[in-house]
N, CA, C and O atoms as a GROMACS GRO file, in nm:
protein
  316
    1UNK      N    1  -0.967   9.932  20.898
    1UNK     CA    2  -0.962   9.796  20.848
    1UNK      C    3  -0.926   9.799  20.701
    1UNK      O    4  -0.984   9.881  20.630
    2UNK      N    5  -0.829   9.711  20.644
    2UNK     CA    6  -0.818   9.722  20.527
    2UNK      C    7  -0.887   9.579  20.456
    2UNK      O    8  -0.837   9.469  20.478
    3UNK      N    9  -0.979   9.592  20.391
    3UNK     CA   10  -1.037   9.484  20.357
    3UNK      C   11  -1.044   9.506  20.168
    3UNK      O   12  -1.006   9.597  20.095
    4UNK      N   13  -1.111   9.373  20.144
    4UNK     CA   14  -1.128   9.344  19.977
    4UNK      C   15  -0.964   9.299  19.944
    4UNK      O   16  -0.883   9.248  20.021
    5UNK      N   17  -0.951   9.328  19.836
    5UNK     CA   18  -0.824   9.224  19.771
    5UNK      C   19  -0.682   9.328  19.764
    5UNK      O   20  -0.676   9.439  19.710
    6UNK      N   21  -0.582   9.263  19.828
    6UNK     CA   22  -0.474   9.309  19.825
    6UNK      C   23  -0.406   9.267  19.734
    6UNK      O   24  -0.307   9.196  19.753
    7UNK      N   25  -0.453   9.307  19.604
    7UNK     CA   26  -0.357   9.298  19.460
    7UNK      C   27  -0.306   9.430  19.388
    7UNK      O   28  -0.344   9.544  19.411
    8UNK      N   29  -0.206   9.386  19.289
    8UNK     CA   30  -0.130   9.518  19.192
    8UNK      C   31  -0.272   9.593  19.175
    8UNK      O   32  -0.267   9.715  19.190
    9UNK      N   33  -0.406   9.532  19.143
    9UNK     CA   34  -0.466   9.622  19.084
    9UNK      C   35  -0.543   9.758  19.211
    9UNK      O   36  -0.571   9.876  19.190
   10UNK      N   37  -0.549   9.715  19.274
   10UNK     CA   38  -0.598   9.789  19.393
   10UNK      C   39  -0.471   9.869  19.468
   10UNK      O   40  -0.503   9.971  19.528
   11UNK      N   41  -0.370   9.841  19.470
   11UNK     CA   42  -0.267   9.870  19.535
   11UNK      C   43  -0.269  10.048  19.598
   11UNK      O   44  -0.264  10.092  19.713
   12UNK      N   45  -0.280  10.121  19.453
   12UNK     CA   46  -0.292  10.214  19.469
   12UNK      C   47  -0.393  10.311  19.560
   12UNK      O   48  -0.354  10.398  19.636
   13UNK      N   49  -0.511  10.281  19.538
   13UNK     CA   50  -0.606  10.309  19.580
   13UNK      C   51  -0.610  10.302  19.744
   13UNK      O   52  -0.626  10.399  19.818
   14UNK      N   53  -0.586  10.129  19.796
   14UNK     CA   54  -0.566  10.079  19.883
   14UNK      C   55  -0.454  10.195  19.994
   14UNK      O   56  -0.493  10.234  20.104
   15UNK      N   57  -0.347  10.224  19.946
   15UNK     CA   58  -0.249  10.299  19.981
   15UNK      C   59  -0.290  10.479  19.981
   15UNK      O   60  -0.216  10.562  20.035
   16UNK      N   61  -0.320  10.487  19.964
   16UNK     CA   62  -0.450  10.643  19.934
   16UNK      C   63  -0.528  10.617  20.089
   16UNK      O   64  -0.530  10.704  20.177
   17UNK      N   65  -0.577  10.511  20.100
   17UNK     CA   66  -0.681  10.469  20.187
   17UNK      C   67  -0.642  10.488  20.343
   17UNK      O   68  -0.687  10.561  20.430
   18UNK      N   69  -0.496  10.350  20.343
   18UNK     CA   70  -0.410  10.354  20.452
   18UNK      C   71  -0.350  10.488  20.483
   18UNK      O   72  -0.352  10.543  20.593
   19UNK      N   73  -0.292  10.536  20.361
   19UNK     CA   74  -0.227  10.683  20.392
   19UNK      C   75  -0.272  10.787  20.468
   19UNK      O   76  -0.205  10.864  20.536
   20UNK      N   77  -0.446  10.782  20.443
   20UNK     CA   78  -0.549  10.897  20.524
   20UNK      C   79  -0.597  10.860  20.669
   20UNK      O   80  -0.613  10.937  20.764
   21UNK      N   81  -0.613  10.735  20.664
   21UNK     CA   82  -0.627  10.629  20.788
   21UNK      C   83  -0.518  10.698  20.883
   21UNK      O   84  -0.562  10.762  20.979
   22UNK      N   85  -0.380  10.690  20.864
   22UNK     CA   86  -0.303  10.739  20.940
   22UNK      C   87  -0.273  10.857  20.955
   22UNK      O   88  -0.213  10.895  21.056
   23UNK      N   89  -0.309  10.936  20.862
   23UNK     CA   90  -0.340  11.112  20.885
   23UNK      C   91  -0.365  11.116  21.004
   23UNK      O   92  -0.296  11.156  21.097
   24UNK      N   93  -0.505  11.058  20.999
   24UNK     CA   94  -0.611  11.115  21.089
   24UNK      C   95  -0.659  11.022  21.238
   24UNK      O   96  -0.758  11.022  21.311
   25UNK      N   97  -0.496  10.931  21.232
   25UNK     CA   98  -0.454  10.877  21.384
   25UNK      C   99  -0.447  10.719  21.361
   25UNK      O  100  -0.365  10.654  21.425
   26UNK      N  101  -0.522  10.663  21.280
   26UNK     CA  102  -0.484  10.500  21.275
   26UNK      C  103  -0.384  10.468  21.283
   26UNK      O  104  -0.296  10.520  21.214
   27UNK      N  105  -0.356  10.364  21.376
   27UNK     CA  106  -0.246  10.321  21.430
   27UNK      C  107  -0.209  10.182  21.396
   27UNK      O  108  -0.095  10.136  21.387
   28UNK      N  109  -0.369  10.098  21.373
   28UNK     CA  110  -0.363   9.958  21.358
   28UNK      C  111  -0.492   9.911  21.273
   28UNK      O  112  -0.612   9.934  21.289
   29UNK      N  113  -0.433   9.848  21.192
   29UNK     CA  114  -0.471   9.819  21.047
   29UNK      C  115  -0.491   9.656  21.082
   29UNK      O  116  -0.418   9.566  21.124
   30UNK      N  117  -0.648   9.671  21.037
   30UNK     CA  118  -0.702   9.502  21.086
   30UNK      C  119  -0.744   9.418  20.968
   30UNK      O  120  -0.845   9.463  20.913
   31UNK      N  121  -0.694   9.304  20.911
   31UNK     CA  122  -0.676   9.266  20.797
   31UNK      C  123  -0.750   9.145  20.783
   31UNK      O  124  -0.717   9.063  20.698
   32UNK      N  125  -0.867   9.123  20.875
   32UNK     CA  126  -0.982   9.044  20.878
   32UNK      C  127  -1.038   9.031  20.726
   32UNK      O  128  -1.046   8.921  20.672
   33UNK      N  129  -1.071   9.137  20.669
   33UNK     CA  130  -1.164   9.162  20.538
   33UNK      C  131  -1.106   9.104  20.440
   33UNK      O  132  -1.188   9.080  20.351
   34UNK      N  133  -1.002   9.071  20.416
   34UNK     CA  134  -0.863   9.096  20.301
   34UNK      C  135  -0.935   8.929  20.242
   34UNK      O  136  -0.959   8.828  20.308
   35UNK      N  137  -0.954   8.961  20.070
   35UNK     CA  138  -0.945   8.836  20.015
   35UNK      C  139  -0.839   8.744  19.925
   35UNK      O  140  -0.793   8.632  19.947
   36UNK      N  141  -0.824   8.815  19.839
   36UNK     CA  142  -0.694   8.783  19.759
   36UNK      C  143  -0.592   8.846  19.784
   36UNK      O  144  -0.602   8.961  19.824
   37UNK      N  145  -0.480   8.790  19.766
   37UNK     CA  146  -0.327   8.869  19.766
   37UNK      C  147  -0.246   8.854  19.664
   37UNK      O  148  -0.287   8.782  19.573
   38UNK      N  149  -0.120   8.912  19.652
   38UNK     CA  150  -0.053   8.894  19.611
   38UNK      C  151   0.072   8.951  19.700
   38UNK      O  152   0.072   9.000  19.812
   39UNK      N  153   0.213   8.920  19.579
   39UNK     CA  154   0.312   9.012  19.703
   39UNK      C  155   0.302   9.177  19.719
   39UNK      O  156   0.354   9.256  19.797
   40UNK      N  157   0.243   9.186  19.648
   40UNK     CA  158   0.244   9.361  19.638
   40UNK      C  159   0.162   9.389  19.763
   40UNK      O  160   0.152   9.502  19.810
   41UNK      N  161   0.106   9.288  19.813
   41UNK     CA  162   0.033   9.338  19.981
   41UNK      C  163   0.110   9.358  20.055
   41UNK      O  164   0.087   9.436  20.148
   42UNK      N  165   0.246   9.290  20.040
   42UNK     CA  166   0.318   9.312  20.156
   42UNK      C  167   0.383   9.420  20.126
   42UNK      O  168   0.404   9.469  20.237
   43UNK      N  169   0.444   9.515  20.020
   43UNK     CA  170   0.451   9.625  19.918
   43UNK      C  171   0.409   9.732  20.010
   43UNK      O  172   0.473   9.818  20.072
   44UNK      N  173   0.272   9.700  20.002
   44UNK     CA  174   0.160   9.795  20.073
   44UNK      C  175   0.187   9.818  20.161
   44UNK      O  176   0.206   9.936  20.191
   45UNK      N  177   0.204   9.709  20.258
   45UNK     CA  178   0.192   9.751  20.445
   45UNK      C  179   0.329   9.763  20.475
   45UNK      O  180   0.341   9.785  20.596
   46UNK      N  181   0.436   9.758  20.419
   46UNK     CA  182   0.568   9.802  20.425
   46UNK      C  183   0.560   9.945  20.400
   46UNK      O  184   0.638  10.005  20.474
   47UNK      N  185   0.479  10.038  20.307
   47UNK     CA  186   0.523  10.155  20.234
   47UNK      C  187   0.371  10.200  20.369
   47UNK      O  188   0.362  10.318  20.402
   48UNK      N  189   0.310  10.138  20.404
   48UNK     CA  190   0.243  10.213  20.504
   48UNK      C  191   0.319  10.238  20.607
   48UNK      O  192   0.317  10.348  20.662
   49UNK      N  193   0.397  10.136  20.649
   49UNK     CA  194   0.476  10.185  20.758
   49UNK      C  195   0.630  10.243  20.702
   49UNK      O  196   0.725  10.231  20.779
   50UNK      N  197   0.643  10.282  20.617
   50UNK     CA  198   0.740  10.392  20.566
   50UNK      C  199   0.676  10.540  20.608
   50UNK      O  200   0.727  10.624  20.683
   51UNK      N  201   0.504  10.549  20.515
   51UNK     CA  202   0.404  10.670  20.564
   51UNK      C  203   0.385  10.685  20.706
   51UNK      O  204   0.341  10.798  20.725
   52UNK      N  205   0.396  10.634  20.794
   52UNK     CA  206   0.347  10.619  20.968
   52UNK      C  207   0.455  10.715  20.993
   52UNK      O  208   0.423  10.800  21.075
   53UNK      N  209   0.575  10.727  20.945
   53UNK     CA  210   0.717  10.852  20.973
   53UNK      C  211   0.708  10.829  21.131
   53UNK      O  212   0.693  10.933  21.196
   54UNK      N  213   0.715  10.698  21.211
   54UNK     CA  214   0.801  10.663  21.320
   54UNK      C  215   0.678  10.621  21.403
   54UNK      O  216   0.706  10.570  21.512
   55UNK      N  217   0.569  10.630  21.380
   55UNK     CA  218   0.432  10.584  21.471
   55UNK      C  219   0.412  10.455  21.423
   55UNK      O  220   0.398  10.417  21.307
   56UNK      N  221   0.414  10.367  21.566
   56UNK     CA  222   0.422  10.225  21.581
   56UNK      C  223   0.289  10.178  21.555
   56UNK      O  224   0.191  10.183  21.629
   57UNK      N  225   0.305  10.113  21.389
   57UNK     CA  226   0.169  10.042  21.328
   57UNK      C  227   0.156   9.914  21.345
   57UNK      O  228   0.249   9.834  21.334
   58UNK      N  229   0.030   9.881  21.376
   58UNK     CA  230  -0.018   9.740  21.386
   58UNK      C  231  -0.058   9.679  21.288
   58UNK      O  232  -0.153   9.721  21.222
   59UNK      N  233  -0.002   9.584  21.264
   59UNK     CA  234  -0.119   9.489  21.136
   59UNK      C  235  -0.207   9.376  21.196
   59UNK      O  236  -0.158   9.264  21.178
   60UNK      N  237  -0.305   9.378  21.250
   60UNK     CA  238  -0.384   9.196  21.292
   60UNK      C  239  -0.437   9.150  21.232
   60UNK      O  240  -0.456   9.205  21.123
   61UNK      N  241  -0.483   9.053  21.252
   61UNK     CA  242  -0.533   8.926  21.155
   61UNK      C  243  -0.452   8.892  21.048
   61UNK      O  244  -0.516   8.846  20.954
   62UNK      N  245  -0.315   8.900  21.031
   62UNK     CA  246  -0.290   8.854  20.905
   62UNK      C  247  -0.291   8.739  20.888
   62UNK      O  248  -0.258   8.646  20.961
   63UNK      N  249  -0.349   8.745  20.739
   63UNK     CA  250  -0.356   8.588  20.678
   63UNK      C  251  -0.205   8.520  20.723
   63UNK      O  252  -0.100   8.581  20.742
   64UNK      N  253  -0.233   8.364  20.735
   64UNK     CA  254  -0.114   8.301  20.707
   64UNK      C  255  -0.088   8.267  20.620
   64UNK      O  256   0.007   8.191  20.642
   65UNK      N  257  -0.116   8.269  20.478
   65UNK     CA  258  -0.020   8.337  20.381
   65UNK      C  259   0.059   8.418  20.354
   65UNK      O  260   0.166   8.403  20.295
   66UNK      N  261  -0.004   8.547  20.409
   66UNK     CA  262   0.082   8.652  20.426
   66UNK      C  263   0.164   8.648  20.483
   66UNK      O  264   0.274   8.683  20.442
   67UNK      N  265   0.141   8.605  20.602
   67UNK     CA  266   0.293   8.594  20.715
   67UNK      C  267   0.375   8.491  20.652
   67UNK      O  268   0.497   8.505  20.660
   68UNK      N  269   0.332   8.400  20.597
   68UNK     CA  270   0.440   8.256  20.522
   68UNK      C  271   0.513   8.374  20.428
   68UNK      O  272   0.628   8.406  20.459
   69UNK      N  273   0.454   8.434  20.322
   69UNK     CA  274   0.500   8.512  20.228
   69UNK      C  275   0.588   8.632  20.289
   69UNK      O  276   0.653   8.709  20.218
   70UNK      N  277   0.582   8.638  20.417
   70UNK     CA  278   0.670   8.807  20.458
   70UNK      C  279   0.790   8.682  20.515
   70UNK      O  280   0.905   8.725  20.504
   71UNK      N  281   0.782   8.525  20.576
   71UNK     CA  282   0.898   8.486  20.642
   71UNK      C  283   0.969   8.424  20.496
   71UNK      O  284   1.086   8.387  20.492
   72UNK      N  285   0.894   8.421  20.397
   72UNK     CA  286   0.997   8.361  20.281
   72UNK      C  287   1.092   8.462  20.226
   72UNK      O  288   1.193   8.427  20.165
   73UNK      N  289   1.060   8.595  20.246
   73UNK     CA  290   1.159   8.711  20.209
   73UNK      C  291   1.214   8.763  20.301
   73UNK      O  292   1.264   8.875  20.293
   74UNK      N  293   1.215   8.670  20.436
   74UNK     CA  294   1.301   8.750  20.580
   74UNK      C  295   1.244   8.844  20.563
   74UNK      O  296   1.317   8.907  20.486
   75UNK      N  297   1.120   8.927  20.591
   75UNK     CA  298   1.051   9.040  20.659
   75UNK      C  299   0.964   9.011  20.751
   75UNK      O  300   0.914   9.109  20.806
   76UNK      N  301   0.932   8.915  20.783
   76UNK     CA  302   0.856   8.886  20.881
   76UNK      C  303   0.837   8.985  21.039
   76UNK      O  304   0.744   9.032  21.104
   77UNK      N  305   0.948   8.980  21.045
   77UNK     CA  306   0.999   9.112  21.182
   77UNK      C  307   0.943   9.220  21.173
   77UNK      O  308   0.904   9.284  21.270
   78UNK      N  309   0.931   9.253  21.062
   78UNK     CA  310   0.812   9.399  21.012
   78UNK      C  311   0.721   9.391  21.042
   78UNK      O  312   0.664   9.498  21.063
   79UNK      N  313   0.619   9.227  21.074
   79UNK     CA  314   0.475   9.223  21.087
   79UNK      C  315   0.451   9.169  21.257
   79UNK      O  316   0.337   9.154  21.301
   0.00000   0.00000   0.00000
């Protein structure tokens, strides 16, 4: 689960997090917890599924912000 705030300031950390998550088999990333955003969330779960190297990742619960924010940059298809 990736929860707490999906901002620049966490980004890193956050991505450290996801990165080991999928080491060690996570497949699907549940985004129930998530409080604040910004665009760099979507940053995130794009460069997670860059890290997945061809293993089909899930994102659920996304906010509908987020999804408004991935169809205003045509990425939506990613989520």
């Amino acid at each position: 689960m990736l929860a707490g705030d999906l901002v620049l300031d966490n980004a890193t950390r956050l991505l450290a997090e996801g990165e080991a998550a999928i080491g060690a088999g996570s497949t699907i990333f549940d985004l129930t917890g998530v409080g604040r955003m910004d665009s760099s969330a979507l940053s995130l779960l794009l460069a997670l599924r860059r890290r997945a190297n061809g293993k089909s990742l899930q994102f659920r619960n996304m906010p509908d912000s987020l999804t408004s924010l991935a169809r205003l940059y045509g990425i939506d298809d990613q989520f």
